[in-house]
ZATI-931380 format. One record per residue: residue number from 0; residue in one letter; chain; z negated, y, x negated of N, C-alpha, C, O in turn. Coordinates in nm, 4 decimals. Example, Ala and Ser with C-alpha at 12.3 -4.5 7.8 and 13.67 -1.06 7.14 Angstrom:
BEGIN
- 0:A:A:-0.7800:-0.5690:-1.3190:-0.7800:-0.4500:-1.2300:-0.7800:-0.3300:-1.3200:-0.8465:-0.3319:-1.4236
- 1:S:A:-0.7080:-0.2250:-1.2850:-0.7140:-0.1060:-1.3670:-0.7870:0.0030:-1.2900:-0.8039:0.1138:-1.3409
***
This chain:
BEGIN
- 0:X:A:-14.8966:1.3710:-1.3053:-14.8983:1.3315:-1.4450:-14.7906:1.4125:-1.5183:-14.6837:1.4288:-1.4595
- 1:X:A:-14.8087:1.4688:-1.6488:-14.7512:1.5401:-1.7157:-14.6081:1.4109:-1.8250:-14.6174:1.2997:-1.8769
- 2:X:A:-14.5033:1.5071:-1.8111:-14.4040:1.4221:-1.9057:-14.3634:1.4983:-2.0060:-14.3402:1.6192:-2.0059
- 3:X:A:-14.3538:1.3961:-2.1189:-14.3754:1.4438:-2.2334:-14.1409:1.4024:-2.2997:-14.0732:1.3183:-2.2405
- 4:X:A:-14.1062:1.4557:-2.3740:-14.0222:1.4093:-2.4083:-14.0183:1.4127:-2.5836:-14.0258:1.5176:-2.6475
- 5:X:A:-14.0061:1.2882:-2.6399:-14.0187:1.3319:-2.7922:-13.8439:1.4000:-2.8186:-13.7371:1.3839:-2.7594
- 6:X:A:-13.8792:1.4640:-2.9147:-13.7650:1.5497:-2.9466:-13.6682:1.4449:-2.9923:-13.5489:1.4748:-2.9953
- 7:X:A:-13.7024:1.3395:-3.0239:-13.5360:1.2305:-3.0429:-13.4844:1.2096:-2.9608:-13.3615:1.2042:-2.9661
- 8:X:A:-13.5742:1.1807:-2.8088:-13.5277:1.1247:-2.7096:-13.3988:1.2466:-2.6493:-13.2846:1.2204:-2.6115
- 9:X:A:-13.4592:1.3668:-2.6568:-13.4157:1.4739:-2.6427:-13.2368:1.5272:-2.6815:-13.1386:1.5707:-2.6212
- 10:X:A:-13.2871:1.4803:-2.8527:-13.1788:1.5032:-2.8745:-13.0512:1.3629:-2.8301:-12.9308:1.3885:-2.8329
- 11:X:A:-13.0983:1.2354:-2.7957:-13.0204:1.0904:-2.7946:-12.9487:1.1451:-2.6417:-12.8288:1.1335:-2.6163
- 12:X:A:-13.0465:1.2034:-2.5535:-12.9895:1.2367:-2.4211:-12.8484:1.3896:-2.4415:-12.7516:1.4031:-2.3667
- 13:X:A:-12.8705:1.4478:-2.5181:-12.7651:1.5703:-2.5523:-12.6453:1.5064:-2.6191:-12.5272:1.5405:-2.6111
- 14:X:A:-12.7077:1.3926:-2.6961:-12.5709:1.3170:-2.7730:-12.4702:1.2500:-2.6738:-12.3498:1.2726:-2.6863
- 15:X:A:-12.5356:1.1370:-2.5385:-12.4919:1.1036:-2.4430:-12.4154:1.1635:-2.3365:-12.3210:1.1168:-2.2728
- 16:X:A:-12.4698:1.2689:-2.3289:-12.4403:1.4017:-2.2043:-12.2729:1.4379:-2.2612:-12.1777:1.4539:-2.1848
- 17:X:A:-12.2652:1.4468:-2.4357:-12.1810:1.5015:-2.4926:-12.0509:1.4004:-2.4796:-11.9381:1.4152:-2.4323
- 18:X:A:-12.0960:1.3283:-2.5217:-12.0334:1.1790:-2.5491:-11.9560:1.1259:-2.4080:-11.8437:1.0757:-2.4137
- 19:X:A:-12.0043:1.1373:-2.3245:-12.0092:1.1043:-2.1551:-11.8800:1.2229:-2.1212:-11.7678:1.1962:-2.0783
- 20:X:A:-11.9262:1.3360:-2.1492:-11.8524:1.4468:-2.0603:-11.7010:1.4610:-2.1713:-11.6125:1.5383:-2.1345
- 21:X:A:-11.6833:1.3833:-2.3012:-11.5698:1.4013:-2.3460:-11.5062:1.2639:-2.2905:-11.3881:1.2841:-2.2623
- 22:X:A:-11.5376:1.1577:-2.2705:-11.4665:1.0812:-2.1613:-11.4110:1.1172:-2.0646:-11.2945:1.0930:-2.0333
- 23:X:A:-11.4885:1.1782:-2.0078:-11.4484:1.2532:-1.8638:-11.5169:1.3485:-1.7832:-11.6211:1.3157:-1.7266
- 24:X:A:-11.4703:1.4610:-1.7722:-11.5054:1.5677:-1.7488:-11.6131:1.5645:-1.6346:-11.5771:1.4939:-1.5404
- 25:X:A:-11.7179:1.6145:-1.6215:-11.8320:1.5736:-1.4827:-11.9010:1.4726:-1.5214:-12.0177:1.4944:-1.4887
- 26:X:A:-11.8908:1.3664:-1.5775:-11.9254:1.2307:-1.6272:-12.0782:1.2437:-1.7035:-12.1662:1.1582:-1.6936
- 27:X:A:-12.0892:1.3731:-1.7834:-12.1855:1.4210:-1.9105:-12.2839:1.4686:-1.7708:-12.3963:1.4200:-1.7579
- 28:X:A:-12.2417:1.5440:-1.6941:-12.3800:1.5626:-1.5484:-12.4010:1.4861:-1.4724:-12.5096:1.4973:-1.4155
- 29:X:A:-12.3153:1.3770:-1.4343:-12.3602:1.2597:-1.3569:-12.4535:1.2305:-1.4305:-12.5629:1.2587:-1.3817
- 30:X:A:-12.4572:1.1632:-1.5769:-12.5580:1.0954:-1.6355:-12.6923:1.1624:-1.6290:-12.7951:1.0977:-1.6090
- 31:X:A:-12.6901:1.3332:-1.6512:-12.7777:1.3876:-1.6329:-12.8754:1.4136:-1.4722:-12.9910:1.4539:-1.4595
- 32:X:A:-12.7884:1.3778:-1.3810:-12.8106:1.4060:-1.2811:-12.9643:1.2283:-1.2599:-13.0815:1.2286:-1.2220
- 33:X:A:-12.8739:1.1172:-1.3070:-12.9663:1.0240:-1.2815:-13.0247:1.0202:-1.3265:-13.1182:0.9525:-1.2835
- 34:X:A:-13.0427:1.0884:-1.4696:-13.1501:1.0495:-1.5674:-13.2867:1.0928:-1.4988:-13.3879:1.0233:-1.4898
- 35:X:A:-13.2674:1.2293:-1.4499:-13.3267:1.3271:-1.3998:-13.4181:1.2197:-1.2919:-13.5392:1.1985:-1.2980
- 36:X:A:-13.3224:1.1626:-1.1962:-13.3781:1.0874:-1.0809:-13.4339:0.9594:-1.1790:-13.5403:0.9471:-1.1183
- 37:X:A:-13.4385:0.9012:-1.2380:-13.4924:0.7954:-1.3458:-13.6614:0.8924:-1.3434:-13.7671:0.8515:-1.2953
- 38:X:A:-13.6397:1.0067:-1.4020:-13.7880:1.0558:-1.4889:-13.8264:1.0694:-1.3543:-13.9370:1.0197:-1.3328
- 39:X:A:-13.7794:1.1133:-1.2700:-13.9115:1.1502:-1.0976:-13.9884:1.0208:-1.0695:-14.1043:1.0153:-1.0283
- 40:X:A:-13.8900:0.8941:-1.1035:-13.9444:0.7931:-1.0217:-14.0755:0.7287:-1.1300:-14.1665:0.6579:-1.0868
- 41:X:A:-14.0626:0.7665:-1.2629:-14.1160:0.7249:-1.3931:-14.2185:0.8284:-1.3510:-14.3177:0.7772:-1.2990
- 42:X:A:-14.2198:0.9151:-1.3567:-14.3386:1.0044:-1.3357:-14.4545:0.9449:-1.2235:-14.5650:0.8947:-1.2441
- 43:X:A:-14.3645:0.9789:-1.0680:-14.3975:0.8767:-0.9253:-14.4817:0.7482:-1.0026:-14.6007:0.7756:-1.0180
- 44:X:A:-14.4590:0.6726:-1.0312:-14.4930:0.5410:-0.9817:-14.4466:0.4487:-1.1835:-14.3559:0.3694:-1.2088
- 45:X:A:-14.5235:0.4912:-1.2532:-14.4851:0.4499:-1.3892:-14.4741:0.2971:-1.3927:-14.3821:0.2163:-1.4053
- 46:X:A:-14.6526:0.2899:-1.3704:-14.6496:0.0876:-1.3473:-14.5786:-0.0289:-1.2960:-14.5919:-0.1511:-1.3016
- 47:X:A:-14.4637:0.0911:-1.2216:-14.3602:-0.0447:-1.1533:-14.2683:-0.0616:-1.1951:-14.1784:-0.1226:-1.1371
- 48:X:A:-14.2579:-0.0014:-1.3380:-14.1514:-0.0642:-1.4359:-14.1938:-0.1812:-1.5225:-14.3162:-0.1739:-1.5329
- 49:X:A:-14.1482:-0.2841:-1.5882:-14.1805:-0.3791:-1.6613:-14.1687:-0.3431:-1.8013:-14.0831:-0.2588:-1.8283
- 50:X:A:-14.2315:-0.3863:-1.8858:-14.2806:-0.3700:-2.0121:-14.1762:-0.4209:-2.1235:-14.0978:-0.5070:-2.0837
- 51:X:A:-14.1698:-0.3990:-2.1950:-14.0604:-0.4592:-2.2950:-14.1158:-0.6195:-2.3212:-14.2241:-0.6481:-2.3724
- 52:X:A:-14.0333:-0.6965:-2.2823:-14.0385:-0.8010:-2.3386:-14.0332:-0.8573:-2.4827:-14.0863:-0.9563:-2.5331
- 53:X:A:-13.9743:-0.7882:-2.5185:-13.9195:-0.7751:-2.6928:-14.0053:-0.7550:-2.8233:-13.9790:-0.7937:-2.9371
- 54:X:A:-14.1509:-0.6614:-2.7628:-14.2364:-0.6663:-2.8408:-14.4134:-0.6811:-2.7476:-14.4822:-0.6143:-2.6704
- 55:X:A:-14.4192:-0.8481:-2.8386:-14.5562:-0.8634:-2.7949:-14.6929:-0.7566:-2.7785:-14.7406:-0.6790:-2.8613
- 56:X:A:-14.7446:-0.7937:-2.6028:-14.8806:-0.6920:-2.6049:-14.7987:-0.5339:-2.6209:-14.8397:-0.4537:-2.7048
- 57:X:A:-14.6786:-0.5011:-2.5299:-14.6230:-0.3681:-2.5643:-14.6673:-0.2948:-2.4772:-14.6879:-0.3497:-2.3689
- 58:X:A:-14.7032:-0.1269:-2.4899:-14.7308:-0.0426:-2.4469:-14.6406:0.0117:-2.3493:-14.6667:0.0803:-2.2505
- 59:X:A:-14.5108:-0.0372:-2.3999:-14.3671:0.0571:-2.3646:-14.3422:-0.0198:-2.2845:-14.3559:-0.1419:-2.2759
- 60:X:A:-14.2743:0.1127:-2.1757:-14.2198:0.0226:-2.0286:-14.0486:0.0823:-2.0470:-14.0184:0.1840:-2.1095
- 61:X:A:-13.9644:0.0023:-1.9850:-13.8386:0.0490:-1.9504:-13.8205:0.1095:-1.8159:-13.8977:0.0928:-1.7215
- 62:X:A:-13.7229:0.1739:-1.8149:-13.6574:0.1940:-1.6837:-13.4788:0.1864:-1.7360:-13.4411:0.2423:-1.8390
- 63:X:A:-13.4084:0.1280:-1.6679:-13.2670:0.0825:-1.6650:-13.2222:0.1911:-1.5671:-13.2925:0.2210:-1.4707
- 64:X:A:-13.0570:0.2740:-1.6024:-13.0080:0.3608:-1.5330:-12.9190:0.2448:-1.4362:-12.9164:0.1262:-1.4691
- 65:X:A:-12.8465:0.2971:-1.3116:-12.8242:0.2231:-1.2368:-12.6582:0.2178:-1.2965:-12.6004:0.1119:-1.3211
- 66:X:A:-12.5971:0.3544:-1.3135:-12.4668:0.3414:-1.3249:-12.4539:0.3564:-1.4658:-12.3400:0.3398:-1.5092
- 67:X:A:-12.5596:0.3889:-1.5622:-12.4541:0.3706:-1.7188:-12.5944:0.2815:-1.8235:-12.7001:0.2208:-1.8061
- 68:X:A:-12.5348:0.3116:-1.8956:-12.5785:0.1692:-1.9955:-12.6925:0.2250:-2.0995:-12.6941:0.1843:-2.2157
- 69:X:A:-12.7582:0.2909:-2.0660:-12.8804:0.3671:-2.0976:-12.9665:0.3275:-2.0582:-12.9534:0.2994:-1.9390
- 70:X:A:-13.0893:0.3006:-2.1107:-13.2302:0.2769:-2.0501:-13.3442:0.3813:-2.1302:-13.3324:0.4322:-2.2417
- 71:X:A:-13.4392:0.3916:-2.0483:-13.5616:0.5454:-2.0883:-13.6856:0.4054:-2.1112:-13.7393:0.3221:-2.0380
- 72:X:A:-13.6883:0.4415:-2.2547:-13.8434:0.3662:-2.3073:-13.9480:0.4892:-2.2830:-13.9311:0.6081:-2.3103
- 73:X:A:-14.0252:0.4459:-2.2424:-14.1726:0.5362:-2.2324:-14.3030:0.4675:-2.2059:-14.3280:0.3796:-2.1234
- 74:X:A:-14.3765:0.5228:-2.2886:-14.5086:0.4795:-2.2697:-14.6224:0.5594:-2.1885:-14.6198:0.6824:-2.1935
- 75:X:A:-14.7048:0.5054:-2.1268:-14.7952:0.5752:-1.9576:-14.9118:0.6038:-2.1049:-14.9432:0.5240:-2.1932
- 76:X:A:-14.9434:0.7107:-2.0899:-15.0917:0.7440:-2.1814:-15.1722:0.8019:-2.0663:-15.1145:0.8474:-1.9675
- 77:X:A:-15.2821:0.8012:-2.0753:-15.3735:0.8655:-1.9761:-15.4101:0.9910:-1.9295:-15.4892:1.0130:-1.8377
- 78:X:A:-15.3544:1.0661:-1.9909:-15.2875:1.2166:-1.9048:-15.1314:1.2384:-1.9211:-15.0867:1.3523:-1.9078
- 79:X:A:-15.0525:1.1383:-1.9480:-14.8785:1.2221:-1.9416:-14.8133:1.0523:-2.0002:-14.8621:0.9483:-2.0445
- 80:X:A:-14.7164:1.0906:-1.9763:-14.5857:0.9831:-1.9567:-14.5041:1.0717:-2.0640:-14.4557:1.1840:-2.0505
- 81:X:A:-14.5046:0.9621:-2.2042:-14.4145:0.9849:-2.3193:-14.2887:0.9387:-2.3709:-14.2763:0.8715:-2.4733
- 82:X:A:-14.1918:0.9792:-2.2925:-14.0588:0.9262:-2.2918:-14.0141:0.9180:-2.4659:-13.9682:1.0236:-2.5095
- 83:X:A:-14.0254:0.7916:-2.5743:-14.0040:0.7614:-2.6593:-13.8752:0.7663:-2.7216:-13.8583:0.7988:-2.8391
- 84:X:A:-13.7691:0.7282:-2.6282:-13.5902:0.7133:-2.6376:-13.5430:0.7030:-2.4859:-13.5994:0.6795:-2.3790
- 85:X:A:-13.4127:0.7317:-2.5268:-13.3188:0.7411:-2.4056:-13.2376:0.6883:-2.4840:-13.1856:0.7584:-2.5708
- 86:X:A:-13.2036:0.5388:-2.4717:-13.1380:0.4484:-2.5745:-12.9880:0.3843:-2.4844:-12.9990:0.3493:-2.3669
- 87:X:A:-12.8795:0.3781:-2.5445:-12.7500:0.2949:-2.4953:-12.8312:0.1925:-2.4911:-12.9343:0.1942:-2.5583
- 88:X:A:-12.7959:0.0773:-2.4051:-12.8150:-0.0682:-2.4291:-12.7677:-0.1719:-2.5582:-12.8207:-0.2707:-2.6090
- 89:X:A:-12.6318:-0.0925:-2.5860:-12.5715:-0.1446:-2.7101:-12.6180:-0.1462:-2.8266:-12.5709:-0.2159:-2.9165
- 90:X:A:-12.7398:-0.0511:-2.8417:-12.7801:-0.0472:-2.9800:-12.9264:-0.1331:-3.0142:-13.0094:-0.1791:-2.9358
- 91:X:A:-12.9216:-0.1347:-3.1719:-13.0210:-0.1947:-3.2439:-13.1637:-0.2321:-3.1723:-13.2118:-0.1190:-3.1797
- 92:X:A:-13.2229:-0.2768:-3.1354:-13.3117:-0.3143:-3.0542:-13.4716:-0.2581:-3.0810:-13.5349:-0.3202:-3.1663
- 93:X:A:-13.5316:-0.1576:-3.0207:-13.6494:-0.1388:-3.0829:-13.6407:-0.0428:-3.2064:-13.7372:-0.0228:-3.2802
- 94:X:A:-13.5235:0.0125:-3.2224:-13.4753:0.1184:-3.3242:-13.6100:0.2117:-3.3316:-13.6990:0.1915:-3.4142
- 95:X:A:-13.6122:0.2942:-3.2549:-13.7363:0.3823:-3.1826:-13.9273:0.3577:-3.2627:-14.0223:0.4327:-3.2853
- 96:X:A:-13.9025:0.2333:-3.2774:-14.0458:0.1950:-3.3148:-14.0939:0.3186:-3.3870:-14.0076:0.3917:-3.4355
- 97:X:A:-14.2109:0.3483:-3.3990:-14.2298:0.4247:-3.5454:-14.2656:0.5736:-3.4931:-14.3496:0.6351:-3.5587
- 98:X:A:-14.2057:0.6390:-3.3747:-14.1681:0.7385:-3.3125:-14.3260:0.7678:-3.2801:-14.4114:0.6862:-3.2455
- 99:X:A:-14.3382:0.8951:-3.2998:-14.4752:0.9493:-3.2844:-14.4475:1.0876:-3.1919:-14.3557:1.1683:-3.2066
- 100:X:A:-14.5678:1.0895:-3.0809:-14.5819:1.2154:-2.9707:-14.6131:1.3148:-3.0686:-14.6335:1.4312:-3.0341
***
């Protein structure tokens, strides 16, 4: 299955990477390193993530990073996996809505 990344998500993951590695140096590629292992397993095996609870009848599934506070919204379409956001946990909830492939 093909993965798609919308260019916000794109840029939210460069903001993080940035953000991460001025904390602490290496910190900005760790994140990248799991994210990376996040999209293999999202690609692998999409359906065994759970769906957003947050919005009824949702398309969008999560995946939760293990060590930072990021989660990858994406929705399974029937030829490719459309990673919507790469969102902190801290923020506005469902911000993303609206976001078009």
């Amino acid at each position: 299955m093909r993965l798609q990344l919308l260019a916000e998500a794109e840029s939210e993951i460069e903001s993080a990477r940035c953000f991460l590695e001025e904390q602490s140096p290496g910190l900005g590629n760790r994140f990248l390193s799991e994210l990376e292992g996040a999209l293999t397993k999202i690609v692998e095996r999409p359906l065994t993530f759970g769906k957003l609870e947050s919005l009824r009848d949702s398309p969008y599934r999560r995946a939760l990073l293990k060590h930072f506070r990021y989660t990858v919204i994406f929705e399974t379409l029937p030829d490719e996996i459309v990673v919507v956001a790469v969102a902190h946990t801290s923020r506005k909830q469902n911000y993303w809505l609206g976001r078009k492939a």
